[in-house]
C-alpha positions as CSV (number, residue, x, y, z in Angstrom):
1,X,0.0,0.0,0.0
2,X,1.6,3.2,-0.9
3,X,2.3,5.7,1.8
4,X,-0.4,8.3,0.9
5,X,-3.2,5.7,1.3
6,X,-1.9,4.7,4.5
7,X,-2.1,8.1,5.9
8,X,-5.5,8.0,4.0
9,X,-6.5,5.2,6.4
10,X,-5.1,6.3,9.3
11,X,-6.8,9.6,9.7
12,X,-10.3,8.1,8.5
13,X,-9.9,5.7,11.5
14,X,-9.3,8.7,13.8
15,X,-12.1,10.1,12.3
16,X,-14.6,8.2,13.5
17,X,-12.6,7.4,16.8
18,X,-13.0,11.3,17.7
19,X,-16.0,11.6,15.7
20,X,-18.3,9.2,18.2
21,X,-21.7,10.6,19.0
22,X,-22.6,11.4,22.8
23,X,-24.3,8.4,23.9
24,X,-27.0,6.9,26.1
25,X,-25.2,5.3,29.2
26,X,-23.6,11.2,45.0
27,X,-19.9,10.8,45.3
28,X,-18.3,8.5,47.9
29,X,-15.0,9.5,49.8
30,X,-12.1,8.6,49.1
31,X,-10.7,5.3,50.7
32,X,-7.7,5.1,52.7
33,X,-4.1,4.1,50.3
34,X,-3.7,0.7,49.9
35,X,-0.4,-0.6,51.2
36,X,2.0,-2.1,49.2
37,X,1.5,-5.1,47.5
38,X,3.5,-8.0,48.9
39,X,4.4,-11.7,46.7
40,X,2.8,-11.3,43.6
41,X,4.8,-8.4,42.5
42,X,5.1,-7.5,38.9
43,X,7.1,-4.3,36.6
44,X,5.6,-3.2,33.9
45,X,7.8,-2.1,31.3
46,X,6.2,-1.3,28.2
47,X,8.8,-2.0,25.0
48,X,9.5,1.5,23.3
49,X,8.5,1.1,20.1
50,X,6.5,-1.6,20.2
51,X,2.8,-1.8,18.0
52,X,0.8,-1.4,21.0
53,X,2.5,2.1,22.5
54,X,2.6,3.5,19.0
55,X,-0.8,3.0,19.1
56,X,-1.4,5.1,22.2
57,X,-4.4,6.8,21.6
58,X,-4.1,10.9,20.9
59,X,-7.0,11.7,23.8
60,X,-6.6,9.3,27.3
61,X,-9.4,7.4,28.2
62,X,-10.6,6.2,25.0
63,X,-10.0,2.6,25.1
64,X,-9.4,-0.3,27.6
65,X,-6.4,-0.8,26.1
66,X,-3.4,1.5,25.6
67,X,0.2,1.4,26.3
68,X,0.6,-2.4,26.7
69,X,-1.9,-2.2,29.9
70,X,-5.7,-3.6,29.5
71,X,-8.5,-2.1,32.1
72,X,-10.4,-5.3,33.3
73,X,-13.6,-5.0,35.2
74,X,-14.2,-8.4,37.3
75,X,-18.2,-7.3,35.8
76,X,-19.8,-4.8,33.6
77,X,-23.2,-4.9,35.2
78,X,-24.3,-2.7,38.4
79,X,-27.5,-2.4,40.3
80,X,-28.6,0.2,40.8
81,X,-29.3,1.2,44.6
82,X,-26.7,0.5,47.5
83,X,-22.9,0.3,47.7
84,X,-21.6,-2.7,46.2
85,X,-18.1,-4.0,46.3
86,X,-16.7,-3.0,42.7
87,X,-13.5,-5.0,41.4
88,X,-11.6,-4.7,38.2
89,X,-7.8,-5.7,37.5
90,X,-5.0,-3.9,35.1
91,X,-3.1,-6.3,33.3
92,X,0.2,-6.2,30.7
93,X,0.2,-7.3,27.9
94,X,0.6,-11.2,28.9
95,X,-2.3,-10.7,31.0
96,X,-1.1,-11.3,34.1
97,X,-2.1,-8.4,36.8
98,X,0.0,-5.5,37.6
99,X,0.4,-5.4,41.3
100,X,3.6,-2.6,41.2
101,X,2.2,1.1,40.6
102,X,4.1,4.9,41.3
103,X,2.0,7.2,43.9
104,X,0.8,9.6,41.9
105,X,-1.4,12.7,43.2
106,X,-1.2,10.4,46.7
107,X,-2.7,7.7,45.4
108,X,-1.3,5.3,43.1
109,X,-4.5,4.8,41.3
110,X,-7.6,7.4,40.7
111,X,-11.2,5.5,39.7
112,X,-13.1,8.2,38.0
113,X,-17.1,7.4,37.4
114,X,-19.4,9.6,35.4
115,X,-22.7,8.9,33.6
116,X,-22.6,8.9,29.6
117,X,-24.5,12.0,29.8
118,X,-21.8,14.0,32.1
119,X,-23.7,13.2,35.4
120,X,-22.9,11.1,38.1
121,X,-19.8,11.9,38.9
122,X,-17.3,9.6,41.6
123,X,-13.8,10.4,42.0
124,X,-13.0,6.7,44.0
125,X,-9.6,5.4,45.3
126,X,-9.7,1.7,44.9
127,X,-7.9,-0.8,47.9
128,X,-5.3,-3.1,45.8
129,X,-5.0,-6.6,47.1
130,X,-1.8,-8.8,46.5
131,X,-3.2,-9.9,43.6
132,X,-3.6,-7.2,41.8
133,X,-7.6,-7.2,42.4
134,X,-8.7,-3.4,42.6
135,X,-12.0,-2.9,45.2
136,X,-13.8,0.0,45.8
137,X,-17.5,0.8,46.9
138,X,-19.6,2.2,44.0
139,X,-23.0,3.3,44.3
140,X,-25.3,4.4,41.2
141,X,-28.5,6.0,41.8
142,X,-29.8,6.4,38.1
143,X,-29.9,3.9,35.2
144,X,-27.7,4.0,32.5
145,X,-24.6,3.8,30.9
146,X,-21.1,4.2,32.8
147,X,-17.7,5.2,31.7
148,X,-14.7,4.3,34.3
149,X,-11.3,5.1,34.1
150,X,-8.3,4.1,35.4
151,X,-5.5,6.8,35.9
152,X,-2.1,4.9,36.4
153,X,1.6,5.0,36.3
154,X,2.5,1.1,36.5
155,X,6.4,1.0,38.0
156,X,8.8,1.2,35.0
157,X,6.1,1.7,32.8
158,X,4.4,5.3,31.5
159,X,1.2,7.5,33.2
160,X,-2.0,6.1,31.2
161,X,-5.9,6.7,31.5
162,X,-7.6,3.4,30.6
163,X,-11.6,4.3,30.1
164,X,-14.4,1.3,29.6
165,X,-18.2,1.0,30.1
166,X,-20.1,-0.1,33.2
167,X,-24.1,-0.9,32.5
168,X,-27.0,-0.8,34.2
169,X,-30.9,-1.8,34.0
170,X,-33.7,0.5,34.3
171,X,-35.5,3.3,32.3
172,X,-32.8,5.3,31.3
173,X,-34.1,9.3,32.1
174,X,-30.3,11.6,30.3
175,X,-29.6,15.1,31.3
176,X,-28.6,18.0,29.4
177,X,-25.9,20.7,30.4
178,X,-26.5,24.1,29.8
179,X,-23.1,25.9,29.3
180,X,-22.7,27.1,32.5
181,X,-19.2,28.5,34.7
182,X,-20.7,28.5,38.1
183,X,-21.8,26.2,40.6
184,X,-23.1,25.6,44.1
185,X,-22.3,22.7,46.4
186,X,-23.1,22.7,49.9
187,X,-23.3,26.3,50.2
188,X,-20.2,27.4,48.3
189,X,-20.6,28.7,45.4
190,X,-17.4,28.5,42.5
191,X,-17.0,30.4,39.2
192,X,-14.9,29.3,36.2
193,X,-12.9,31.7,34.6
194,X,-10.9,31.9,31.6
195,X,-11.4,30.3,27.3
196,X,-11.2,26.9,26.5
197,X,-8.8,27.1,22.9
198,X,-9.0,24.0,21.3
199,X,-5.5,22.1,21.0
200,X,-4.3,25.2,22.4
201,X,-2.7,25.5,26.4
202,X,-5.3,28.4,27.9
203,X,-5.1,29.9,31.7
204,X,-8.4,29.0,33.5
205,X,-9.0,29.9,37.3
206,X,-11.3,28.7,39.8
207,X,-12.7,31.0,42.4
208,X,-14.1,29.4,45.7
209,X,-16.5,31.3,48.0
210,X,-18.9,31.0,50.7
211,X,-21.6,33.3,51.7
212,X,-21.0,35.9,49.3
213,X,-17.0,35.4,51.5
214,X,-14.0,34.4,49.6
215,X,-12.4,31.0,50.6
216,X,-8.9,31.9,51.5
217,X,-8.1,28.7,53.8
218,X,-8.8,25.6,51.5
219,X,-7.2,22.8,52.1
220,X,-4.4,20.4,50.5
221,X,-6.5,18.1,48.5
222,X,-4.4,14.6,46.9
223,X,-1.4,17.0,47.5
224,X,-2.9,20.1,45.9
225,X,-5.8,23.0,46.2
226,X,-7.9,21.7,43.7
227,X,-8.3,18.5,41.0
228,X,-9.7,19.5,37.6
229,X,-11.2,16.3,35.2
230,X,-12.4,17.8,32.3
231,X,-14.2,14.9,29.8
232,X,-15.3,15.7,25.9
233,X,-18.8,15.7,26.1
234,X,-18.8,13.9,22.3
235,X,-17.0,10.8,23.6
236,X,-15.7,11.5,27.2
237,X,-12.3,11.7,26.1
238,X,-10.1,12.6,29.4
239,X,-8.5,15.4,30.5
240,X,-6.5,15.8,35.1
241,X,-6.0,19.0,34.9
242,X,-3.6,19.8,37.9
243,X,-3.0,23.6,39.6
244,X,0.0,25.4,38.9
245,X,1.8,25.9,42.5
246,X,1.7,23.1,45.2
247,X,0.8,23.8,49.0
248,X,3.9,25.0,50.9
249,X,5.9,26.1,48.1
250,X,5.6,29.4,49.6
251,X,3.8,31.3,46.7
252,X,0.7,29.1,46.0
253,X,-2.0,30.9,47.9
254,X,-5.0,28.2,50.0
255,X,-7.3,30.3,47.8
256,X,-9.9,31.6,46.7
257,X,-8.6,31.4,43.6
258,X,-7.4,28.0,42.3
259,X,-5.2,28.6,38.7
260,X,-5.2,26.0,35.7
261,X,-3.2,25.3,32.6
262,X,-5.5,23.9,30.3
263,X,-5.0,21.7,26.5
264,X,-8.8,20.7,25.3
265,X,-7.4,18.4,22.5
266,X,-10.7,19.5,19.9
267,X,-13.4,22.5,19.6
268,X,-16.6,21.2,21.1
269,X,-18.4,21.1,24.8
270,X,-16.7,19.6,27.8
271,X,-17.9,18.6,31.1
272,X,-15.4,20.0,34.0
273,X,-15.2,18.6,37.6
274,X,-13.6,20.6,40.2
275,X,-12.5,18.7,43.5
276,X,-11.7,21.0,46.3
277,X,-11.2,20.4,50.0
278,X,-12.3,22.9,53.2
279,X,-13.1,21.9,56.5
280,X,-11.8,18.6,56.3
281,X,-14.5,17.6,53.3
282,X,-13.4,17.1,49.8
283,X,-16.6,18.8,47.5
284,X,-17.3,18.3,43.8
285,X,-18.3,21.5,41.7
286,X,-19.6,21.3,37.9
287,X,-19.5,22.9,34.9
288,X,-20.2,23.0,31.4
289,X,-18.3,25.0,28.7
290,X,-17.6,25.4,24.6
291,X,-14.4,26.2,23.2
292,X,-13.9,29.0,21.6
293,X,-11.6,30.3,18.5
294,X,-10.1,28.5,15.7
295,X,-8.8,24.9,16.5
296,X,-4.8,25.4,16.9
297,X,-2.8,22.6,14.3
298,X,-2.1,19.4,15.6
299,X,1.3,18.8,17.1
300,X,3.1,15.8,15.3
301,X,3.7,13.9,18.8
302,X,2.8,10.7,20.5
303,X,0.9,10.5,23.8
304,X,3.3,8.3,24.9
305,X,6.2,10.0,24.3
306,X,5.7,12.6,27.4
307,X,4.8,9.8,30.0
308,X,2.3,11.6,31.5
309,X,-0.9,9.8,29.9
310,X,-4.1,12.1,30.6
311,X,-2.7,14.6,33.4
312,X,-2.3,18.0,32.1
């Protein structure tokens, strides 16, 4: 096949990859760290170069598989109602389960749930047995269709987002987002400032306050102020969006204002999640917001050349 037709190809397949329509599908706490896995421990060391990690997919959280690791839930089927034990295992590429993972953000694994319609949303922190079996309480109180994702960093290996779907039975009702850049949970209310430029880096900033009171004593949250997931609304491709500044570092203010460096890989809408911490409870605001301006050229690089899978 000549070279031009293979390029061809290629971008028709990412076409439709990025092209997927939105489809039809109250937090829990985070648990404590698991401790380290003892016996069955396992490296994962990705071959550079290999078919499978130059396959990495452009936007994290797009498939179960990506970067020679493989996102496998123990079951796909939830009821819902009450907590109920939820167990899934990351394997290599031989399939045996990865037991040997890097802390990252304090954890060494973050369990994001959201609803295909951009509600719903759990940021868990699974227990790891020695086996490599992940566990974590999940409750769902609407019917529907489920995306998980795995954020990892497997020792030796690279930072990856592995996404799949969850289902469960019932009449499905979906909910549409309004754009819209503020929010109130438990009686703070948070504003998102700032332009989402597609494939573009863009300076957005969270402001925190309370009775009409700015928040200027948050608290470290997963070793920062505030934890940003922004997910494509067309497909829920995956975006952890970190602050700039880190607590103690002597400049980083404990608010009001919480500042982000954002990449939206594409125009379009995306969902955005903003974990913050005060008074020792960790709170989920959410928001809705279009891009805006001309989509910026694509960059010729490979997500797995940076090692840092979906963190931005």
């Amino acid at each position: 096949m000549r070279t031009a037709t293979k390029m061809s190809a290629y971008g028709l397949a990412l076409a439709l990859v990025f092209g997927a329509a939105w489809t039809a599908g109250a937090a829990i706490g985070p648990s404590d760290e698991p401790a380290a896995a003892a016996g069955h421990e396992r490296m994962a060391r990705p071959d550079k170069g290999s078919s499978v990690e130059a396959a990495s997919t452009k936007v994290p959280g797009l498939a179960a598989e990506d970067n020679g690791y493989r996102l496998e839930p123990l079951r796909t089927r939830v009821v819902v109602g009450d907590a109920q034990p939820f167990q899934f295992r990351i394997v290599g590429r031989d399939g045996a389960p990865i037991t040997v993972f890097e802390v990252e953000h304090e954890k060494r694994l973050h369990f994001i749930v959201v609803r295909r319609d951009g509600s719903g949303y759990q940021h868990l922190h699974p227990q790891m047995a020695p086996d490599g079996t992940w566990s974590t309480p999940l409750r769902l109180t609407a019917a529907g269709t489920y995306r998980v994702f795995a954020d990892i960093k497997p020792t030796g290996g690279v930072a990856t987002t592995l996404g799949t779907d969850i289902q469960t039975s019932g009449q499905y009702e979906p909910v549409e987002y309004p754009i819209s850049r503020t929010a109130t949970v438990d009686g703070y209310e948070v504003r998102l400032d700032g332009v989402l430029k597609p494939g573009a880096g863009s300076a957005v900033t969270a402001t925190v306050t309370r009775n009409g009171q700015p928040v200027s004593d948050l608290q470290p949250y997963l070793g920062a102020y505030g934890h940003l997931v922004a997910l494509r609304a067309a497909d829920l491709g995956y975006l952890h969006v970190h602050p700039s500044g880190t607590p103690g570092d002597g400049k980083t203010k404990a608010g009001p204002d919480i500042g982000f460096a954002v990449e939206v890989p594409s125009a379009g809408r995306y969902r955005l999640f903003l974990d913050f911490q005060h008074e020792g409870k960790a709170r989920t605001a959410e928001f809705s917001l279009d891009t805006e301006g001309t989509p910026a050229p694509a960059a010729p690089t490979s997500a797995a050349d940076d090692g840092h899978g979906g963190h931005g």
